[in-house]
TORPA-131982 format. One record per residue (C-alpha): z, y, x negated. Coordinates in steps of 0.2 Angstrom, whole numbers. Layout:
N
+-------+-------+-------+
!    pz !    py !    px !
+-------+-------+-------+
!     Z !     Y !     X !
...
+-------+-------+-------+
This chain:
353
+-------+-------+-------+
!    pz !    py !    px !
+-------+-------+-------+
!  -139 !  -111 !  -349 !
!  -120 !  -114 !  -343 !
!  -115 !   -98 !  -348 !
!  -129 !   -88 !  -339 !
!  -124 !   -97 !  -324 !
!  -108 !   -94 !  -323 !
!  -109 !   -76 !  -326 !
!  -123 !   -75 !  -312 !
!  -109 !   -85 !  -300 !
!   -95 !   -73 !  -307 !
!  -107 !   -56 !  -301 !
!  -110 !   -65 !  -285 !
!   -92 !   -67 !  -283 !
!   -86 !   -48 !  -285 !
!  -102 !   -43 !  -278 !
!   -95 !   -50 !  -261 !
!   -79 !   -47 !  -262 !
!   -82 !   -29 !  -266 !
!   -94 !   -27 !  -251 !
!   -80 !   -35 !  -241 !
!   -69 !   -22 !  -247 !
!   -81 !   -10 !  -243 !
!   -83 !   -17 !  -224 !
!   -63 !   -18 !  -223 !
!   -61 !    -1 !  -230 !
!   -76 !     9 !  -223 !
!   -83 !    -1 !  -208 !
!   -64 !    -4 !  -199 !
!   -53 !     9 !  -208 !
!   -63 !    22 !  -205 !
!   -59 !    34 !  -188 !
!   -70 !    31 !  -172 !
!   -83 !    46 !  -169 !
!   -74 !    53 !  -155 !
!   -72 !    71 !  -153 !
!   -58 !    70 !  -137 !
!   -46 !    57 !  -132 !
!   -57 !    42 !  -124 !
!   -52 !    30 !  -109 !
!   -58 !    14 !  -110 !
!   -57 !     2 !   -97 !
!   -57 !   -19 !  -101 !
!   -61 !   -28 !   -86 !
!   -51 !   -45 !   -80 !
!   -60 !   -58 !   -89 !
!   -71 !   -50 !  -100 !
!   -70 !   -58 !  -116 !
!   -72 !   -51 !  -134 !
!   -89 !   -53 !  -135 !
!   -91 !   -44 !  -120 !
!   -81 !   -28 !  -126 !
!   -91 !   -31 !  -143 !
!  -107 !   -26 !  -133 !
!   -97 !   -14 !  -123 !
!   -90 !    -5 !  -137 !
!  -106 !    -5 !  -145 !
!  -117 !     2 !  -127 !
!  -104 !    16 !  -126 !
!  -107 !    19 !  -144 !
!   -89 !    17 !  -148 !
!   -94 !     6 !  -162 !
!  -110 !     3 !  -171 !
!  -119 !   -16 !  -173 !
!  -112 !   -21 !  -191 !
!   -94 !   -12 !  -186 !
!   -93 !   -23 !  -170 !
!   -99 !   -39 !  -179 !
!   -84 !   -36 !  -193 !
!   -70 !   -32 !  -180 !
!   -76 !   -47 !  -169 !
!   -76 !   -58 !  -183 !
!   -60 !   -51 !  -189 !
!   -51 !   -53 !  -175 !
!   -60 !   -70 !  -173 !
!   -52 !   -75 !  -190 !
!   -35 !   -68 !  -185 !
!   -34 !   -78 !  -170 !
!   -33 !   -63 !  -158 !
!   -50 !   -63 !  -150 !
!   -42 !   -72 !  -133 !
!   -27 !   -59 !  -133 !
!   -36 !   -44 !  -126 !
!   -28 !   -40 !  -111 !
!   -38 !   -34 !   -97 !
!   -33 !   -14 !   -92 !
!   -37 !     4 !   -95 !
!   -31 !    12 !  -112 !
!   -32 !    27 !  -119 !
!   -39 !    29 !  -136 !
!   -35 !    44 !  -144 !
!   -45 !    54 !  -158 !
!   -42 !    45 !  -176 !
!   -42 !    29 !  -168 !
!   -51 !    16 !  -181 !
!   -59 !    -1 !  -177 !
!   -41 !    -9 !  -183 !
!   -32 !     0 !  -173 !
!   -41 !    -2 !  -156 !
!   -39 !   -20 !  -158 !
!   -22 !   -18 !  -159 !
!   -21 !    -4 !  -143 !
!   -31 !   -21 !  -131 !
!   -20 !   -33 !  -138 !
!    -2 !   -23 !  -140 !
!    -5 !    -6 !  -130 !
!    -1 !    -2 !  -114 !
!   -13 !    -2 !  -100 !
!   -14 !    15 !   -90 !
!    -5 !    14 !   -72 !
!   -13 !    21 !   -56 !
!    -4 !    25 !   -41 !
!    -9 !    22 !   -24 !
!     1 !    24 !    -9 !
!     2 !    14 !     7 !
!    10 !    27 !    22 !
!    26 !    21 !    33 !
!    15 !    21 !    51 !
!     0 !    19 !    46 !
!   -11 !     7 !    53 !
!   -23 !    -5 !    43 !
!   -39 !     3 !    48 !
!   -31 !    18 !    40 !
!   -24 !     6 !    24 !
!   -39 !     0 !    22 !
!   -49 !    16 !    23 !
!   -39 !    24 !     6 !
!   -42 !     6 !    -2 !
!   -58 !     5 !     0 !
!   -62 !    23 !    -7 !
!   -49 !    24 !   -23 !
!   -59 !    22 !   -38 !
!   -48 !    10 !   -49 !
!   -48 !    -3 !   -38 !
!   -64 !   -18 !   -41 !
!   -69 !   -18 !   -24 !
!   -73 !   -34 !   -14 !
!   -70 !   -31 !     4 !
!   -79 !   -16 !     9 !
!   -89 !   -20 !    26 !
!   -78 !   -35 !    30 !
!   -70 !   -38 !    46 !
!   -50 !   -40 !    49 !
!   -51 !   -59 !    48 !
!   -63 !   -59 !    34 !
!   -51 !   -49 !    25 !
!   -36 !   -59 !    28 !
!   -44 !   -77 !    26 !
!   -52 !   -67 !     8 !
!   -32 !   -64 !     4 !
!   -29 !   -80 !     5 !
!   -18 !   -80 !    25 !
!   -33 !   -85 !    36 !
!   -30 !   -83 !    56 !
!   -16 !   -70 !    50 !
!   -18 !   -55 !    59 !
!   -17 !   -40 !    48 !
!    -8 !   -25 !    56 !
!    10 !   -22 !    53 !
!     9 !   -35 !    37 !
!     6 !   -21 !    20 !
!    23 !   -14 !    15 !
!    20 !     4 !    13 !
!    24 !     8 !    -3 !
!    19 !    16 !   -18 !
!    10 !     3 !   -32 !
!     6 !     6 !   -47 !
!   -10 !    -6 !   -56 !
!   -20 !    -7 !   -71 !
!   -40 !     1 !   -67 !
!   -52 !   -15 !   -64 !
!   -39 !   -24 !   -53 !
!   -47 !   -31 !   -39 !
!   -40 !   -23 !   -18 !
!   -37 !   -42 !   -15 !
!   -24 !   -45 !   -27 !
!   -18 !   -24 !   -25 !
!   -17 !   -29 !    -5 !
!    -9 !   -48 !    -9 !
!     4 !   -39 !   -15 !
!     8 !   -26 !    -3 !
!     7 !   -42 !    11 !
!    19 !   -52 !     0 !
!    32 !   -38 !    -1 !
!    31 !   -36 !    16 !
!    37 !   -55 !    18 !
!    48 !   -55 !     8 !
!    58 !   -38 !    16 !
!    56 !   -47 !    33 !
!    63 !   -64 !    30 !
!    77 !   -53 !    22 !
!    81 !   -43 !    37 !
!    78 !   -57 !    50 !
!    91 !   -67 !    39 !
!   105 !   -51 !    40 !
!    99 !   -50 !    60 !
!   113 !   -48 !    74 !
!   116 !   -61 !    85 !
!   109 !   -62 !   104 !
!    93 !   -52 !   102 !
!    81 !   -53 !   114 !
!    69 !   -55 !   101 !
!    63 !   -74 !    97 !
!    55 !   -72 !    77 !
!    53 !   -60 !    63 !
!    35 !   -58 !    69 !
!    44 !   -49 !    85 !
!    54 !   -39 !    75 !
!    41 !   -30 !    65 !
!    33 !   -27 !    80 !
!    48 !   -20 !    89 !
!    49 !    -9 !    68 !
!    31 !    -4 !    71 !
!    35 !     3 !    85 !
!    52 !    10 !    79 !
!    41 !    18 !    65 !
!    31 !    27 !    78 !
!    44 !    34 !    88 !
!    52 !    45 !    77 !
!    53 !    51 !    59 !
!    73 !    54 !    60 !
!    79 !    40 !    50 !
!    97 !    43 !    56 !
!    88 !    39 !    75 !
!    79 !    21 !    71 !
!    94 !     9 !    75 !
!    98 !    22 !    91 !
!    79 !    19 !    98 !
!    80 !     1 !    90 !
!    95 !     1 !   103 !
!    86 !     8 !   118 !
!    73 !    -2 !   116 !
!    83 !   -19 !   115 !
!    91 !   -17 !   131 !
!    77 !   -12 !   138 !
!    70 !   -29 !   133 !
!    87 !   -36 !   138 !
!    85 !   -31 !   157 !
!    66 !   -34 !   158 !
!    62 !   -17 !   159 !
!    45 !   -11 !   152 !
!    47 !    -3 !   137 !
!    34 !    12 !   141 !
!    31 !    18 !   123 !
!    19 !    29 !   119 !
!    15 !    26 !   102 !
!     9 !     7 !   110 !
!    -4 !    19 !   122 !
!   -11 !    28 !   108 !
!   -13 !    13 !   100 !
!   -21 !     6 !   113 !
!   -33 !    19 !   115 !
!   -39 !    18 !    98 !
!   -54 !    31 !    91 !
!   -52 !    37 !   109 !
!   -35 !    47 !   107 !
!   -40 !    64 !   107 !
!   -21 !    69 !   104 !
!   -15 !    69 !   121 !
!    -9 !    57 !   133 !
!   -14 !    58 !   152 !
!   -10 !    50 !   169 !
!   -23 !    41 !   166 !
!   -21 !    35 !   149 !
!    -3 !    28 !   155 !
!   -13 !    15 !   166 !
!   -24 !     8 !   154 !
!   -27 !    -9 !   154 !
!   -23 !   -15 !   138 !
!    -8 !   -28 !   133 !
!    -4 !   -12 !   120 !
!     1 !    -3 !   135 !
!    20 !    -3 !   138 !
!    19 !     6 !   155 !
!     8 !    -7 !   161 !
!    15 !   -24 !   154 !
!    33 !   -30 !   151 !
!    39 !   -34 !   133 !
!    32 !   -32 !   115 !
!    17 !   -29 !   112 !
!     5 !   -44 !   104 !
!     3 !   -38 !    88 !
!    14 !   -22 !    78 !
!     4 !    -5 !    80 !
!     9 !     0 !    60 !
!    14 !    -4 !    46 !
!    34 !     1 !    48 !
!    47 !     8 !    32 !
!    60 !     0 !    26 !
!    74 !     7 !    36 !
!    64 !     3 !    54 !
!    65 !   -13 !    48 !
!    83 !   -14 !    46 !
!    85 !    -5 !    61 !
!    77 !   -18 !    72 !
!    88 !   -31 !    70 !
!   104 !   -22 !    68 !
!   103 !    -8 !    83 !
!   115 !     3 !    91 !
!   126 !    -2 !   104 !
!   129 !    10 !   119 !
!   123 !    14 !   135 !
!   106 !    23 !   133 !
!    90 !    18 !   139 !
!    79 !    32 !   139 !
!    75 !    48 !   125 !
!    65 !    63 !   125 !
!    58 !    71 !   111 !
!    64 !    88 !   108 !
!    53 !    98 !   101 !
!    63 !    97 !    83 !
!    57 !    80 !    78 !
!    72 !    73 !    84 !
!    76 !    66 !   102 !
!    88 !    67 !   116 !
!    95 !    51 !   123 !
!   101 !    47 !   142 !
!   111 !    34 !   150 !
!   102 !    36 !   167 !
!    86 !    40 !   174 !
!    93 !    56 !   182 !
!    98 !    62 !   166 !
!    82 !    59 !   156 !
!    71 !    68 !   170 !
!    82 !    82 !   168 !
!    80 !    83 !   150 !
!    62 !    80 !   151 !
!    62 !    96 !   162 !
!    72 !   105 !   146 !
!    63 !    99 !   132 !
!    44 !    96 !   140 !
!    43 !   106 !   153 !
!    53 !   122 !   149 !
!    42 !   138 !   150 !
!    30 !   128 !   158 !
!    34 !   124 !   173 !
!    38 !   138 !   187 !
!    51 !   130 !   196 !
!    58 !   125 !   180 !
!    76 !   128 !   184 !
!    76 !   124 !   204 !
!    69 !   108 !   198 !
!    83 !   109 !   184 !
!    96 !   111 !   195 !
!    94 !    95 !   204 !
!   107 !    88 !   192 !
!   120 !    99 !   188 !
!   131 !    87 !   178 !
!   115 !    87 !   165 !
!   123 !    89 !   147 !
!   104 !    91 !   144 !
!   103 !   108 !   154 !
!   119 !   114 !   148 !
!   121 !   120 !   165 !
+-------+-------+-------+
């Protein structure tokens, strides 16, 4: 009676071990059914039984497969190392090796780029539509956004550095735009720290208004600290700034890609031919180097530019000398008494008469 016992508990023995050698060798050894490379995306705070159902929905492993390599992973005490992220899974792939792409692998990086000038209705247009992003603030407004990004009563604009970030698919735009506000922090309170002495500026929050508007006014980067320079003794002898980046602004949806007469008058605190100082709030989100070039501007003389026609500007001491180089950079072939008007001032470097 012994005897038949133990041989019965000695059959039940190998019996199991050999269909756990079956399930280790054939159930989580064996390649994944895939007849192209897969992507397959984890999302933050999905936990293993969670990508146990996924995997099996998707039909990237069937019900007695997922139950082994859960257990298994369980049993390893890797089921809470699973990082969240896209991965590629490429064919031959087995069930052992997937769990080791989610716990070792590297996620798949996407890219999205935030523009020097833009503004955060802009920003917030290309967020909203990229389709890695986990999207939570679609149809909020400005301060919804802000308080949901943890700076509540925080105006927005001017406050993302643009940039190009990279980010795992499944990140969520609060924590993508969290990070573009932060680095725009922290290269502010660098600049304001290495700023020159006796501007006429009274915070960083000044300066990157006076960058947004930098950012605006030209895309030369050699010209930023010389407009930065204008712009400060402008401020320096309460003269308005009269931008026209601030107008356009200003205007809103309503720019139709000219500015009138009318326009100029505007009331709006935007408008720079209208009030005196900065504007209340930055008009975009400004680079890098109009940054720098807001608290370190050229010295000299100059308080009035015209663009060109080139993309860069021409710069005048006196008012004399910019309405004559308006004449030859705006006006030029348009107007018919283009060179008596010209002639008024015939020391004009900008005529080269």
């Amino acid at each position: 009676m012994l005897r038949t016992l133990f041989l019965l508990l000695l059959l039940l023995i190998v019996a199991t071990g050999g269909a756990g050698y079956w399930m280790y060798e054939y159930q989580l050894k064996a390649p994944l059914a895939l007849v192209d490379k897969t992507f397959y995306v984890i999302p933050p705070k999905a936990t293993l039984l969670d990508v146990s159902k996924d995997l099996i929905k998707k039909e990237l492993l069937n019900y007695p497969t997922a139950v082994i390599w859960a257990n298994l992973a369980r049993w390893q005490g890797k089921a809470d190392k699973i990082k969240a992220g896209e991965y590629a899974i490429p064919i031959g792939t087995t069930p052992l090796d997937l769990l080791e792409i989610f716990i070792h692998g590297k996620s798949i990086q996407h890219a999205l780029t935030i523009i020097e000038g833009w503004n955060f209705r802009q920003m917030m247009a290309t967020v909203n539509q990229n389709p890695h992003l986990s999207h939570t603030l679609i149809g909020l407004d400005d301060a919804a956004i802000m308080a949901k990004l943890g700076f509540p009563n925080q105006q927005p604009e001017g406050r993302f550095y643009p940039d190009t970030y990279h980010f795992p698919a499944g990140m969520s735009d609060v924590d993508f735009l969290r990070r573009a506000y932060l680095k725009m922090e922290h290269a502010l309170t660098q600049v304001w720290d290495k700023r020159q002495p006796d501007l006429p500026l009274q915070s960083s929050d000044q300066a990157l208004i006076l960058a947004s508007i930098i950012e605006k006014e030209t895309g030369v980067a050699v010209e930023r600290a010389e407009i930065a320079g204008v712009f400060i003794r402008r401020l320096q002898q309460d003269m308005p700034l009269q931008t026209d980046p601030t107008v356009i602004y200003a205007l809103g949806e309503t720019y139709d890609g000219n500015i009138t007469k009318a326009d100029l008058k505007v009331d709006s605190p935007y408008n720079t031919y209208v009030y005196k100082g900065l504007p209340p709030t930055p008009i975009a989100m400004p680079s890098q180097g109009a940054l720098e070039a807001s608290v370190n501007p050229a010295s000299g003389k100059t308080l009035y530019f015209v663009a060109k026609g080139s993309g860069a500007h021409y710069f005048s001491a006196t008012l004399n000398e910019h309405e004559c180089a308006v004449i030859e950079y705006q006006l030029k072939g348009k107007s018919k008494n283009y060179q008596s008007r010209c002639q008024q001032y015939p020391n004009c470097e900008a005529c080269r008469i």
